[in-house]
C-alpha positions, 0 to 999 in steps of 0.5 A: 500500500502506499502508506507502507510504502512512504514508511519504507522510502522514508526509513530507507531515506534515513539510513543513507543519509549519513554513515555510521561510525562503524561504517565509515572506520572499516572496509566498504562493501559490495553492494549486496553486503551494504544492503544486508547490513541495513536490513539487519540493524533495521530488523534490530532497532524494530525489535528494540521498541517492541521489546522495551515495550513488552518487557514492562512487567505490567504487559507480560499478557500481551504478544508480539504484533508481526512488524507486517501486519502493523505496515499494512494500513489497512488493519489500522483504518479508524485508529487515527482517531483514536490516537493522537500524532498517529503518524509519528505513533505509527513510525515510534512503532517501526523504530523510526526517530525523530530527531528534531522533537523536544525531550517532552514531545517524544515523551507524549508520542511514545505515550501515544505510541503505547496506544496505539501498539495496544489498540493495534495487538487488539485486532491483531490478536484476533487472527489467526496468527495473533490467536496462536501466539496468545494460545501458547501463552494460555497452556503455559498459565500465563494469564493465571487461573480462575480464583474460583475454587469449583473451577479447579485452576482453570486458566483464563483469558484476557478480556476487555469490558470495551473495545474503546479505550481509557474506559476500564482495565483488562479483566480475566475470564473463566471459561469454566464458570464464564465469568470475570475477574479482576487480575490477582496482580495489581499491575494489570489494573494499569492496563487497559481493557481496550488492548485485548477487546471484548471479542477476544475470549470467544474467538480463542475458544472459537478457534481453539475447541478443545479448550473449553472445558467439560460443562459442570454444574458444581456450586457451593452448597452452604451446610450447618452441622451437614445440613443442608440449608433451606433456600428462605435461610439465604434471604433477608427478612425485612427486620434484617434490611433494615437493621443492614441499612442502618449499619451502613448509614442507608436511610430508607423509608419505612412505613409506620406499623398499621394501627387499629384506628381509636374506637368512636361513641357510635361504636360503643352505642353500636356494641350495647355499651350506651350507658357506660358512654352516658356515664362517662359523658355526665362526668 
């Protein structure tokens, strides 16, 4: 694509512009041989990004996108919007430096380059090739197992509540007891939820059947003495409501007790009991 492309020239462009020292103390080569020494600290300098970035403790759950798959723009189409300074995120990505920035500038674009390497492993673990590489790190227990005690350590899954960035961290999920979790580390709060999508669970399993494990139907049964409790032990009377609100400082409106409204003259005149009321009015 022309995108990918430009990227190329440009980064082409920068590595003839000047020779480095090495270069310029040794022989000079053929050709061929100037090529391959580009291509190959070229190759270096890209794995350099990735792996600083991924070698952050906080973001051992993700993989490594194909260098391919983010100089396609296709499989970035609508991530503009979301990142801001895309082109200089996009080639922070692809190891191309800006000399010209200020110390503060690169420090927002690498933020910004974060994102978007998040948001792009998003997508790209949804392929094929994305969903292999997370496979591996799913026999391997690596996004932990499922703090539930029925579920038996059932490795997890990384998951996010949206596809939308800065909205909530990534969650786990269990596909014994479908449900979600927040990670046991405390680093994982800091990673967005955006980076994994919501899809990503079902695509794996999808992908991958001989993952999902065998339905069970093993709950918790709570027991006093061996005996089973009876269903109405498990809720709260209206008494043990509000005794709970007024433990948590919840004020709720509670309607007066019903009172028997005072007996009036016609009803004792009514029940034979005239002269009683005759007596007590001559008082």
């Amino acid at each position: 694509m022309s995108g990918k492309k430009k990227r190329n020239d440009d980064a082409g462009g920068n590595g003839g512009a000047g020779a480095s020292p090495t270069a310029a103390a040794g022989p000079v080569g053929t050709p061929a041989e100037e090529d391959d020494a580009t291509v190959a600290e070229e190759g270096s300098e890209e794995a350099d990004w990735t792996e600083t970035f991924l070698s952050d403790p906080a973001n051992d759950m993700m993989c490594a996108v194909d260098t391919e798959y983010i100089e396609d723009d296709f499989n970035l189409t609508g991530l503009e919007d979301l990142v801001p300074n895309f082109e200089y995120a996009v080639e922070i990505i692809l190891n191309v430096e800006h000399e010209n920035l200020t110390e503060k500038e690169q420090e927002v674009i690498h933020g910004n380059a974060e994102r978007l390497y998040g948001l792009i492993h998003a997508r790209f673990i949804t392929t094929a090739r994305g969903i292999s590489l997370m496979a591996q790190k799913y026999v391997r227990e690596e996004f932990g197992t499922c703090p539930r005690v029925l579920c038996d350590d059932q490795p997890v899954l990384p998951v996010g509540t949206s596809d939308l960035p800065e909205v909530d961290h990534v969650k786990l999920y269990c596909p014994s007891c479908k449900d979600i979790f927040h990670p046991h580390k405390s680093r994982y709060t800091q990673v967005d939820g955006a980076y994994f999508g919501s899809s990503f669970p079902q695509l794996f399993l999808m992908q991958y059947p001989e993952f999902v494990p065998a339905v069970t139907r093993d709950t918790y049964v709570p027991r006093v003495f061996g005996f089973r409790m009876a269903s109405a032990a498990h809720t709260r009377t209206p008494r043990q409501e509000s005794s709970a609100a007024a433990r948590s400082g919840k004020r709720e409106y509670e309607e007066p007790p019903s009172r028997k409204p005072p007996m009036q003259v016609n009803d004792y005149v009514g029940n034979g009991k005239a002269p009683l009321v005759k007596k007590f009015m001559d008082r």
